[in-house]
VMD Tcl script that builds the backbone (N, CA, C; Angstrom):
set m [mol new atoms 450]
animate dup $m
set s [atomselect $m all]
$s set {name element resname resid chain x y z} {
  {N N UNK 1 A 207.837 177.951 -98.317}
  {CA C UNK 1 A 206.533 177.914 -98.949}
  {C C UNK 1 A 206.262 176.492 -99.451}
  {N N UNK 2 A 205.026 176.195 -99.380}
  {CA C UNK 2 A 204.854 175.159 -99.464}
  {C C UNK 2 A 203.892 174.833 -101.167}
  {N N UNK 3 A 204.375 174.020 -102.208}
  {CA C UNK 3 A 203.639 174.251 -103.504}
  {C C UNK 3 A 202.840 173.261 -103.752}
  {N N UNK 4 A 202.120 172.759 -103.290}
  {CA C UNK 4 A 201.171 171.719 -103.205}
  {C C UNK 4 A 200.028 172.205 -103.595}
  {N N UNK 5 A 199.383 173.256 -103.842}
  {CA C UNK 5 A 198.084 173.428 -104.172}
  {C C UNK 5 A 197.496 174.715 -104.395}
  {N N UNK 6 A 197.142 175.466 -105.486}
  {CA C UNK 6 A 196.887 176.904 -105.393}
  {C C UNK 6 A 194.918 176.791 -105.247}
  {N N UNK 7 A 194.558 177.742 -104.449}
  {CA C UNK 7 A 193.010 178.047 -104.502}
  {C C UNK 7 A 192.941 179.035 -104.649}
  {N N UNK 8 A 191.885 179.778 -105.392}
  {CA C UNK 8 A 191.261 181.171 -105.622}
  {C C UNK 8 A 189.598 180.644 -105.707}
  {N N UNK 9 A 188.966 181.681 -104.974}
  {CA C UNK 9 A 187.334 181.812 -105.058}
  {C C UNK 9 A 187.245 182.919 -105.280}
  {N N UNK 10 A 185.737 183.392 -105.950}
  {CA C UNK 10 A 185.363 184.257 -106.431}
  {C C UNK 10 A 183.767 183.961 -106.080}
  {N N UNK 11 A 183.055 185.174 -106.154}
  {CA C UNK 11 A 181.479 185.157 -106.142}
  {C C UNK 11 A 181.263 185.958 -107.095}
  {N N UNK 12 A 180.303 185.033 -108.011}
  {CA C UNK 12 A 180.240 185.879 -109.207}
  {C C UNK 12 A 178.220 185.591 -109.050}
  {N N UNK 13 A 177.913 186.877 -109.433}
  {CA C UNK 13 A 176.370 187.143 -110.009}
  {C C UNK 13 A 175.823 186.560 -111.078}
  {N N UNK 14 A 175.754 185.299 -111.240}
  {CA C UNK 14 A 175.354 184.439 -111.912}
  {C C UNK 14 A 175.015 183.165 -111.282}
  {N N UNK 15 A 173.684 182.348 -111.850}
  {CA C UNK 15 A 173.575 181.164 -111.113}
  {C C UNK 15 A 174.750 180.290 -111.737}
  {N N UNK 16 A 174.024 179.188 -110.903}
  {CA C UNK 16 A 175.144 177.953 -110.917}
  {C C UNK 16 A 175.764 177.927 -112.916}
  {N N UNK 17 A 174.378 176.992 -113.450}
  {CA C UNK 17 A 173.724 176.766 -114.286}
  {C C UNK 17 A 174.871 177.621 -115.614}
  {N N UNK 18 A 175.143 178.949 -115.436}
  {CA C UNK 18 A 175.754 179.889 -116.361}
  {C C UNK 18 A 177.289 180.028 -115.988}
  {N N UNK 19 A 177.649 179.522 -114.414}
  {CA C UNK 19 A 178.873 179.379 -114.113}
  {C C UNK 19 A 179.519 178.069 -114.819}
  {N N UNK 20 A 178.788 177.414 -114.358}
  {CA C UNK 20 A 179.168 176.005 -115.157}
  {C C UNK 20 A 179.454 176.026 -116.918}
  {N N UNK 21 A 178.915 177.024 -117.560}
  {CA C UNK 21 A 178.777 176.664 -118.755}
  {C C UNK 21 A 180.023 177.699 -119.203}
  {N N UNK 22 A 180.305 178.528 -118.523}
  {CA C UNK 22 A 181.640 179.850 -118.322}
  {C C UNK 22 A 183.060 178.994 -117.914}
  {N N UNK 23 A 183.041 177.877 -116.809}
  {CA C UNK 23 A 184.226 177.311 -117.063}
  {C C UNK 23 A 184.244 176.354 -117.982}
  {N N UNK 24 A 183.695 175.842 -118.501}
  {CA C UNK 24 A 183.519 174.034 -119.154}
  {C C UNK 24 A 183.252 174.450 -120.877}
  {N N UNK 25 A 182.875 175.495 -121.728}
  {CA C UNK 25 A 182.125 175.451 -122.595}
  {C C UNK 25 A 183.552 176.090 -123.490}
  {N N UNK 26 A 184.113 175.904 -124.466}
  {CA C UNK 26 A 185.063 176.508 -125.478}
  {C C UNK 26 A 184.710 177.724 -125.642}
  {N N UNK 27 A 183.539 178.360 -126.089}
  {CA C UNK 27 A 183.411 179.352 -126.570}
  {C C UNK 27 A 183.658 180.573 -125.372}
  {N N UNK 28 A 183.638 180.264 -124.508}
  {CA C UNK 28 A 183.281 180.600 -122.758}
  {C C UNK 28 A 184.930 180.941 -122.225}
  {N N UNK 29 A 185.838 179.585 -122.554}
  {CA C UNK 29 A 186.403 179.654 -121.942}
  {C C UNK 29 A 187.520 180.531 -122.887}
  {N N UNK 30 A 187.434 180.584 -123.662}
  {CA C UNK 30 A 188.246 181.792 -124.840}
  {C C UNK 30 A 188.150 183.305 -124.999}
  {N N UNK 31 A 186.955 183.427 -123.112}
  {CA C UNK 31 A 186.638 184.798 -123.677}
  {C C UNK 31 A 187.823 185.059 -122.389}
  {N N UNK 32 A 187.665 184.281 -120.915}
  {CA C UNK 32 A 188.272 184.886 -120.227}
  {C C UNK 32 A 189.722 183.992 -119.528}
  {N N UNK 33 A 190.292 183.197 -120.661}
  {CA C UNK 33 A 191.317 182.559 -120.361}
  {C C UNK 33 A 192.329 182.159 -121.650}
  {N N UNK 34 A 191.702 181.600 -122.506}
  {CA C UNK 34 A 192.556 181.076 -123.706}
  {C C UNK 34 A 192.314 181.757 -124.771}
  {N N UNK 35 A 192.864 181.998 -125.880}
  {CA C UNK 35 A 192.279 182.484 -127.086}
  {C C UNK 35 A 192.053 181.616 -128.007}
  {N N UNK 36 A 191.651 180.389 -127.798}
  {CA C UNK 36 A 190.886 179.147 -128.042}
  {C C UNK 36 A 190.947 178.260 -127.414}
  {N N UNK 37 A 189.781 177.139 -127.416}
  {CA C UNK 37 A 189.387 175.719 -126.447}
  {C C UNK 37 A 188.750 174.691 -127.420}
  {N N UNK 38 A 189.386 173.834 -127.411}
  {CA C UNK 38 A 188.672 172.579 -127.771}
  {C C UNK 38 A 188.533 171.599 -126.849}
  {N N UNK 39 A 186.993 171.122 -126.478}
  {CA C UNK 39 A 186.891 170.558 -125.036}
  {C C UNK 39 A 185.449 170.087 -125.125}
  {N N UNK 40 A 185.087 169.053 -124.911}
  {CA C UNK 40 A 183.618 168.673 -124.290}
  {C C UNK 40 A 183.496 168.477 -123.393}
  {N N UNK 41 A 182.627 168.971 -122.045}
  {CA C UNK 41 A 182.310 168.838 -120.621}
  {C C UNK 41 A 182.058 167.332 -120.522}
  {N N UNK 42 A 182.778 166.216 -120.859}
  {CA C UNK 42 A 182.328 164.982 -120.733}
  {C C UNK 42 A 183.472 164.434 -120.307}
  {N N UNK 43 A 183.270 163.422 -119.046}
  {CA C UNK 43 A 184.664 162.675 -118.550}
  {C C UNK 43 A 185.191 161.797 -119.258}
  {N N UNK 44 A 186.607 161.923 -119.530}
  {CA C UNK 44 A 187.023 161.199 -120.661}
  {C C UNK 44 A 187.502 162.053 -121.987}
  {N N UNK 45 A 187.060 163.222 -122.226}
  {CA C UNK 45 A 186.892 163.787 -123.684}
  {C C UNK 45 A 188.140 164.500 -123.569}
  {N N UNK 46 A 189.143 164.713 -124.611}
  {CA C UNK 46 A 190.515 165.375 -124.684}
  {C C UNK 46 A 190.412 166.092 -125.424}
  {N N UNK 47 A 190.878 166.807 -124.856}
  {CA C UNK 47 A 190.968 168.446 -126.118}
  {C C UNK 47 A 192.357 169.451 -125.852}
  {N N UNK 48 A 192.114 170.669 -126.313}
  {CA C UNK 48 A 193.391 171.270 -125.658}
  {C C UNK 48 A 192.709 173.031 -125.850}
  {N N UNK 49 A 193.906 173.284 -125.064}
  {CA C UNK 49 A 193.569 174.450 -125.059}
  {C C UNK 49 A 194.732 175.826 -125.726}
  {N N UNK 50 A 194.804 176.638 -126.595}
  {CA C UNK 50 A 195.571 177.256 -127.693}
  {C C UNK 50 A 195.679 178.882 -126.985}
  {N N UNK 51 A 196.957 179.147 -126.732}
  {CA C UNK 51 A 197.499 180.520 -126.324}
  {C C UNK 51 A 197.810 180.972 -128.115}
  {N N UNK 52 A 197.555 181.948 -128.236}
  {CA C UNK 52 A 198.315 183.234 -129.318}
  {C C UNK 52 A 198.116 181.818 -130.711}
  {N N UNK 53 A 198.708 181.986 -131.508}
  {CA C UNK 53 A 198.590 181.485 -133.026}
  {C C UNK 53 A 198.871 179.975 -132.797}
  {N N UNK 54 A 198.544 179.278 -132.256}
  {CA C UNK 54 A 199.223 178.033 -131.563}
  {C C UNK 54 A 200.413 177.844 -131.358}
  {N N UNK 55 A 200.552 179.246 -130.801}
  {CA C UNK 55 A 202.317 179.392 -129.942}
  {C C UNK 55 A 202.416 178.364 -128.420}
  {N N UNK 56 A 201.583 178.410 -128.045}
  {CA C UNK 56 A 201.133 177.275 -126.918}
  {C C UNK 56 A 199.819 176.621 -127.117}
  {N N UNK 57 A 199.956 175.381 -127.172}
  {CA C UNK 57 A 198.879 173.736 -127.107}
  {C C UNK 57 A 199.515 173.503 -126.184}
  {N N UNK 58 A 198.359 173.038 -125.348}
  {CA C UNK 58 A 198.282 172.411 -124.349}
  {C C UNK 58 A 197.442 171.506 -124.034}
  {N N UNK 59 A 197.711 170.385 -124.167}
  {CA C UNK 59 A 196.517 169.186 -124.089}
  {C C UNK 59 A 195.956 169.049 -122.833}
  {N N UNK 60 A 194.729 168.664 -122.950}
  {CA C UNK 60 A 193.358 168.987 -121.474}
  {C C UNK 60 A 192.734 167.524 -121.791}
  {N N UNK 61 A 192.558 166.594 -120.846}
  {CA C UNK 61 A 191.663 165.221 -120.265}
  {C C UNK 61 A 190.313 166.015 -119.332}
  {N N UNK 62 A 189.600 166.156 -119.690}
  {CA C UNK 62 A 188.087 166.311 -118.530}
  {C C UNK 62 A 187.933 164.812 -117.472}
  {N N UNK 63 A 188.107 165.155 -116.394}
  {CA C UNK 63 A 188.256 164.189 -115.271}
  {C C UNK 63 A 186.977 164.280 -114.592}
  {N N UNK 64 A 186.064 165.134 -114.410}
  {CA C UNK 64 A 184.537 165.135 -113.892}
  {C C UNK 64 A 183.952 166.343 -114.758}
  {N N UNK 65 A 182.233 166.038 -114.715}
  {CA C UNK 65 A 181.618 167.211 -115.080}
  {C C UNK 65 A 180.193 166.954 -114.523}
  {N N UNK 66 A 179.982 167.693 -113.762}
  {CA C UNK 66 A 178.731 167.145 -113.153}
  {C C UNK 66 A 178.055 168.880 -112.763}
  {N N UNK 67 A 177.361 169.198 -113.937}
  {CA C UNK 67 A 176.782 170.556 -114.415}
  {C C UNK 67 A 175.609 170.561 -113.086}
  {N N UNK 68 A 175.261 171.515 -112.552}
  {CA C UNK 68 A 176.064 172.426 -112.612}
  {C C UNK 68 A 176.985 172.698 -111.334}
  {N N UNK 69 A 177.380 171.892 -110.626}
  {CA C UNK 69 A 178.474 171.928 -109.665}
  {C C UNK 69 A 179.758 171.808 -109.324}
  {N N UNK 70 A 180.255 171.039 -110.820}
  {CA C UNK 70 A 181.473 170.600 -110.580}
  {C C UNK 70 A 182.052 170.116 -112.134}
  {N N UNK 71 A 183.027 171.191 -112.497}
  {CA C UNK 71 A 184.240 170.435 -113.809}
  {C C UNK 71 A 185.776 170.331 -113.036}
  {N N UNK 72 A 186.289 169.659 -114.375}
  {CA C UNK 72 A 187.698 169.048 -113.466}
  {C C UNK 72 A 188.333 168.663 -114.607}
  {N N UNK 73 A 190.005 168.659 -114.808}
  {CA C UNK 73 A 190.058 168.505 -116.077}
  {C C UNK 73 A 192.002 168.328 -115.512}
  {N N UNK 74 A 192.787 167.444 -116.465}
  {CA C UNK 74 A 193.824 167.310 -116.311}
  {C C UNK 74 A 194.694 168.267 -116.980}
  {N N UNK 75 A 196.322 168.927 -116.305}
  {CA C UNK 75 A 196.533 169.231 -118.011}
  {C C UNK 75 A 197.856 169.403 -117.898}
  {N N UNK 76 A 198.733 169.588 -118.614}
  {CA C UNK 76 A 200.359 169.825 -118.015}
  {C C UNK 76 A 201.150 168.708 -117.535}
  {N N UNK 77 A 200.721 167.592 -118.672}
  {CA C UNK 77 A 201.480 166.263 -119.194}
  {C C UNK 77 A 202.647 166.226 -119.544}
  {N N UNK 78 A 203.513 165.475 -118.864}
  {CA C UNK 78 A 204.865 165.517 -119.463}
  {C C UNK 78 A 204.661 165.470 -121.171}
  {N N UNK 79 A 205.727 166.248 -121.478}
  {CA C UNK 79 A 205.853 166.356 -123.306}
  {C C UNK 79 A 204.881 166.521 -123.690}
  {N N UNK 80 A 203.603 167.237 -123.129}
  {CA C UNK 80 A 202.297 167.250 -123.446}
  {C C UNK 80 A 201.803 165.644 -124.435}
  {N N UNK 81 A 201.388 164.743 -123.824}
  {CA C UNK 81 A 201.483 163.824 -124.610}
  {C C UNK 81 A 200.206 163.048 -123.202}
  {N N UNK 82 A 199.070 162.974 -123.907}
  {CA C UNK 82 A 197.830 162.709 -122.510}
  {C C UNK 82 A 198.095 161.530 -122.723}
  {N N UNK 83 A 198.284 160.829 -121.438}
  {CA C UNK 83 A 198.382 159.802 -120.661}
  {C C UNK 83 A 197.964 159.405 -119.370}
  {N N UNK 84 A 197.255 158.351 -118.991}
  {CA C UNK 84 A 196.517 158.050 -118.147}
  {C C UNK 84 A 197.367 157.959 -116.895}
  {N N UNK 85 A 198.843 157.000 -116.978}
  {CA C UNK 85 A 199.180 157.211 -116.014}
  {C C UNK 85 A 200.419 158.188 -115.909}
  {N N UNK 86 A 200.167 159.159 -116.546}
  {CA C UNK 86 A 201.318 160.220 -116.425}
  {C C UNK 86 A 201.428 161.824 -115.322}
  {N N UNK 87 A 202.010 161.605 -114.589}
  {CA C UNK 87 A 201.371 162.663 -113.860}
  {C C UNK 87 A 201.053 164.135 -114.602}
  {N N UNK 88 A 200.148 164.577 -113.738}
  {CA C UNK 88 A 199.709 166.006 -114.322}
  {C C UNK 88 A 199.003 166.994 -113.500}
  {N N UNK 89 A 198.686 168.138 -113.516}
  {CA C UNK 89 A 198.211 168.989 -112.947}
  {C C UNK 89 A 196.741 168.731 -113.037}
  {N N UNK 90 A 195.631 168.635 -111.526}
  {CA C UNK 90 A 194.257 168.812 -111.375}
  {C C UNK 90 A 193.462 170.283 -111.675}
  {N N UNK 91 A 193.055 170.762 -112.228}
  {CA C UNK 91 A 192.109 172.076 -111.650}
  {C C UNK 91 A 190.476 171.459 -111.848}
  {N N UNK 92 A 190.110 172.074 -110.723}
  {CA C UNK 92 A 188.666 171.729 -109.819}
  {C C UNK 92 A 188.191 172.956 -110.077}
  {N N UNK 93 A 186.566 173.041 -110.704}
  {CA C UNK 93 A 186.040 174.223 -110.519}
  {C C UNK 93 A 184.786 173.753 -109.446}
  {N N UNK 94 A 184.494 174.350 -108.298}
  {CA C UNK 94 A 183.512 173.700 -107.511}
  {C C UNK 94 A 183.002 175.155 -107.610}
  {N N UNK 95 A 181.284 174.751 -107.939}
  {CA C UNK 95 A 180.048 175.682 -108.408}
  {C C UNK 95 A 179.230 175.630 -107.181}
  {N N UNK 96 A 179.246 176.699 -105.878}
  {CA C UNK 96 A 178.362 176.727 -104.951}
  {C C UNK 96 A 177.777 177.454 -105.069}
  {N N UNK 97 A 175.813 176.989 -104.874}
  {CA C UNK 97 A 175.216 178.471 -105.043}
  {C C UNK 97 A 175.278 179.291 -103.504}
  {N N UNK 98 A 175.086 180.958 -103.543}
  {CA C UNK 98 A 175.318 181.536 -102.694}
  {C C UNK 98 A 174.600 182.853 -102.687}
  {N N UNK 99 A 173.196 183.064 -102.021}
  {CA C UNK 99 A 172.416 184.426 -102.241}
  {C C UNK 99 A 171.746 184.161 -103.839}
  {N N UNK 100 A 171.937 185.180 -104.497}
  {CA C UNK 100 A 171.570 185.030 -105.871}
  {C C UNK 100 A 172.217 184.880 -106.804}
  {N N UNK 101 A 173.619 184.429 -106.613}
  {CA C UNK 101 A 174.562 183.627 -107.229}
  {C C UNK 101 A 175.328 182.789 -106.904}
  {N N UNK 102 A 176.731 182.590 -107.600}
  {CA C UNK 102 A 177.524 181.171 -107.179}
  {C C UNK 102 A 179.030 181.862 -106.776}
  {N N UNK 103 A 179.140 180.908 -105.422}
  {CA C UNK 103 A 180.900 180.877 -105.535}
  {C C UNK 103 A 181.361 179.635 -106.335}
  {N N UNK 104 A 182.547 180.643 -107.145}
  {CA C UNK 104 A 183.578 179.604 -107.724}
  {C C UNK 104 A 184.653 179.235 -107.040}
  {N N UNK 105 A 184.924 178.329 -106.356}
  {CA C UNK 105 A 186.199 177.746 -105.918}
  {C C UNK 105 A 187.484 177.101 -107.128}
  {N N UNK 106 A 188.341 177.801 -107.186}
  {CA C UNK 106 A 189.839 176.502 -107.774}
  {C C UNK 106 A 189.857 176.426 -107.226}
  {N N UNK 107 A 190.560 174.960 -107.704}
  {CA C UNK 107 A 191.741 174.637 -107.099}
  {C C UNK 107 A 192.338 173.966 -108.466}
  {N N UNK 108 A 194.117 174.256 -108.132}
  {CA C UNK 108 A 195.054 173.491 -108.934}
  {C C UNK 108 A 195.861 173.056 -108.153}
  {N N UNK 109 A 195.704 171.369 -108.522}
  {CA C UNK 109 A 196.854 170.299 -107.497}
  {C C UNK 109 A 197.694 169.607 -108.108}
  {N N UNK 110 A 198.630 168.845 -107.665}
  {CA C UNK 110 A 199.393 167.917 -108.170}
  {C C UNK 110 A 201.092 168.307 -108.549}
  {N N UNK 111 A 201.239 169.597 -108.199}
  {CA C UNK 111 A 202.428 170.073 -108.463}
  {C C UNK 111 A 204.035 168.804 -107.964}
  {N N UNK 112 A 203.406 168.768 -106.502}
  {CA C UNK 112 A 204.652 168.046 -106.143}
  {C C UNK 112 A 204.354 166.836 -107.034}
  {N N UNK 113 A 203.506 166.202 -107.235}
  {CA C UNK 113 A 203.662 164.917 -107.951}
  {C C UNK 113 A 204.280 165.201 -109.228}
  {N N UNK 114 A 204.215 166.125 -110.015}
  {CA C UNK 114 A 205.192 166.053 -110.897}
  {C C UNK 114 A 206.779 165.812 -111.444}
  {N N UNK 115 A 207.181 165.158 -110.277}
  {CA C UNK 115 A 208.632 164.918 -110.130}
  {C C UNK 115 A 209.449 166.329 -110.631}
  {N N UNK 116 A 209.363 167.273 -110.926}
  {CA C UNK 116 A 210.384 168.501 -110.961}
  {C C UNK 116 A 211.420 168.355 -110.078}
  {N N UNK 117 A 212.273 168.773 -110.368}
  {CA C UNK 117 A 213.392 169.295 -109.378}
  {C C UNK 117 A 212.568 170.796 -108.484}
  {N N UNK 118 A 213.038 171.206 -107.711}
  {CA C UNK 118 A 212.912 172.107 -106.725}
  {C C UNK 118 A 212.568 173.414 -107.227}
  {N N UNK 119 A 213.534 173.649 -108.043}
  {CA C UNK 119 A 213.398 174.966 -108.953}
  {C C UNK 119 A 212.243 175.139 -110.083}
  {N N UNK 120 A 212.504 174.085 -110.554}
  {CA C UNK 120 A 211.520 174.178 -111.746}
  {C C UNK 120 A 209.882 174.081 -111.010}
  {N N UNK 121 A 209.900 173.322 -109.829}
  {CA C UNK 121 A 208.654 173.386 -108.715}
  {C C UNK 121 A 208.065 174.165 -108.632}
  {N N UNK 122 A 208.962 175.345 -108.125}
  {CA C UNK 122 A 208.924 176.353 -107.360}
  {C C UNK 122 A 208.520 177.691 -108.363}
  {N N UNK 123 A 209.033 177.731 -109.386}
  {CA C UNK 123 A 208.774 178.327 -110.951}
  {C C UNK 123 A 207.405 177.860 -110.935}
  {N N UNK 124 A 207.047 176.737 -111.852}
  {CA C UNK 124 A 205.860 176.537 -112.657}
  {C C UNK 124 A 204.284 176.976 -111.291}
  {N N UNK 125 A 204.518 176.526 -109.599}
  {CA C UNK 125 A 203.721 177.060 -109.084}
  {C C UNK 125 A 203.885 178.663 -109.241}
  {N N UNK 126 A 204.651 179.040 -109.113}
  {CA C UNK 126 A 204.525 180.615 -109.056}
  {C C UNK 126 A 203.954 180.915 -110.103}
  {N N UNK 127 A 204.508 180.964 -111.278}
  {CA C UNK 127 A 204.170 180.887 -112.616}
  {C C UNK 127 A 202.712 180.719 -112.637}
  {N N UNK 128 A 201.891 179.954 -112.565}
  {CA C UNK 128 A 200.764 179.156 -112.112}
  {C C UNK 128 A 199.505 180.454 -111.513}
  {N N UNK 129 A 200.303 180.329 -109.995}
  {CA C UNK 129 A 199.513 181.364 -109.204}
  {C C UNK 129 A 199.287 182.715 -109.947}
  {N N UNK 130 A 200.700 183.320 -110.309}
  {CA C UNK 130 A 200.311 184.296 -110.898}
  {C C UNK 130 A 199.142 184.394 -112.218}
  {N N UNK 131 A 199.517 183.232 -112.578}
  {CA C UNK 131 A 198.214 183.515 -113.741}
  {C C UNK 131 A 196.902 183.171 -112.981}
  {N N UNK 132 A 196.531 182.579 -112.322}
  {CA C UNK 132 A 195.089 182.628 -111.866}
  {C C UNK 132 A 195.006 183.753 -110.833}
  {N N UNK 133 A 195.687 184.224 -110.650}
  {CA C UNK 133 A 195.035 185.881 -109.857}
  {C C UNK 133 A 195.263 186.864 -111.034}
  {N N UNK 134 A 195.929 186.531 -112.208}
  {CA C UNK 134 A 194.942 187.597 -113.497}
  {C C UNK 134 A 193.821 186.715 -114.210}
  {N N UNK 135 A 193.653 185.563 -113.892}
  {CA C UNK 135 A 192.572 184.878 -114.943}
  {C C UNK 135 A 191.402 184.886 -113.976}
  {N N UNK 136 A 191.568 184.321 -112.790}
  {CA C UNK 136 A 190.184 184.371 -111.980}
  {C C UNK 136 A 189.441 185.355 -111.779}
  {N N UNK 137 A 189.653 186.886 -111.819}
  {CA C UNK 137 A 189.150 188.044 -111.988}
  {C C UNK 137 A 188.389 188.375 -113.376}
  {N N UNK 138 A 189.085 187.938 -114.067}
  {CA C UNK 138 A 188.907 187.539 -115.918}
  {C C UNK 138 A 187.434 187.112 -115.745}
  {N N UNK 139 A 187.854 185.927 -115.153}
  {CA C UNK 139 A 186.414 184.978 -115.572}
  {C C UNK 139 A 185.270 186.213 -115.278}
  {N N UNK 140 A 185.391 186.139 -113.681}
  {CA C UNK 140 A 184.540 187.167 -112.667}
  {C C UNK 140 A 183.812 188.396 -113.473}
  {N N UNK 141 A 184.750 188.829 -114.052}
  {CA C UNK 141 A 184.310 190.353 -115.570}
  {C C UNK 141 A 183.242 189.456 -115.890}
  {N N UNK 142 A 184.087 188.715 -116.907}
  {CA C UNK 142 A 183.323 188.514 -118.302}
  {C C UNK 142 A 182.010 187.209 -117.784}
  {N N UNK 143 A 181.639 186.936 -116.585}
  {CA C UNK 143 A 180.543 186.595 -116.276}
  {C C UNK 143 A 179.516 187.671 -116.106}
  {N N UNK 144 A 180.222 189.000 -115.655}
  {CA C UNK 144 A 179.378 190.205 -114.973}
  {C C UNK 144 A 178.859 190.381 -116.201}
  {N N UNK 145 A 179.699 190.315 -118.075}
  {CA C UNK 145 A 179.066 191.293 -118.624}
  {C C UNK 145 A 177.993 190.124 -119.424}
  {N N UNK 146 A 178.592 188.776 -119.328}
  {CA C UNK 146 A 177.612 188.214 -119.761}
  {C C UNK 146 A 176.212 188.008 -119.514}
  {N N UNK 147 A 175.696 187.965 -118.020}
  {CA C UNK 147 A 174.971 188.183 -117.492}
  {C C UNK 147 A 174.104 189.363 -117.519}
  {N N UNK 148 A 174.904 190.778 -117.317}
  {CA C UNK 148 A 174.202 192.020 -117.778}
  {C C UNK 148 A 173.726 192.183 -119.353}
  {N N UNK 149 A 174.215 191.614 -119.928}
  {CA C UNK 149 A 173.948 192.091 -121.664}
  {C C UNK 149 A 172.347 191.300 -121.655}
  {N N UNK 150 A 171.488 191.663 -121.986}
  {CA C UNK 150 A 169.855 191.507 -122.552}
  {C C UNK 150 A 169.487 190.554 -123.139}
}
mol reanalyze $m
mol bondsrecalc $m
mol representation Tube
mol addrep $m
């Protein structure tokens, strides 16, 4: 197997415009991924993102944001410690519209560049994948109900 790059798409019933603001926006992204975000959709802006009581921080660099088609954001810094030239993990949200809504494309890259050994590689992608085939469905919901609610 090869760990170079995980993709998941989804078509979700929402325009671009509300997709964009579902991956990129804190309040958004805490409903169907983190249980908090600190983040501005602006390239350059660092924030992080908080699992359970700040049992996990994880520091986040925004690398593009170009509403409503495209966020991008670094994250999974050695020693969590953001650095420009430190390698790190890409995720790409690409916002296509499609019928009367948008496909969402990931992608998360950069694995092999992380210098890991083999194992630990081979872990953190799996690790990885598995969480975006329970989070990318996540999003997919909680766009459906955002959208349906009045």
């Amino acid at each position: 197997m090869e760990f170079g790059s995980i993709e998941r798409e989804i078509y979700v019933d929402a325009s671009p415009e509300v997709a964009f603001e579902v991956v990129s926006s804190p309040e958004h992204i805490s409903e169907w991924w983190t249980d908090r975000t600190e983040i501005e959709a602006t390239p350059g802006a660092v924030g992080e993102l908080v699992w359970g009581d700040r049992a996990k921080v994880v520091p986040i660099k925004v690398v593009n944001a170009e509403p409503p088609r495209l966020f991008s954001f670094r994250w999974c810094f050695p020693e969590d410690k953001v650095v420009d030239t430190a390698d790190s993990l890409l995720i790409t949200f690409e916002l296509t519209p499609s019928g009367t809504g948008t496909r969402i494309r990931l992608t998360e890259t950069g694995f092999r560049e992380m210098g890991w050994e083999a194992a630990k590689l081979e872990e953190q992608y799996l690790d990885h994948s598995t969480g975006w085939d329970r989070f990318v469905p996540r999003l997919g919901e909680y766009l459906a109900r955002l959208v349906s609610t009045p």
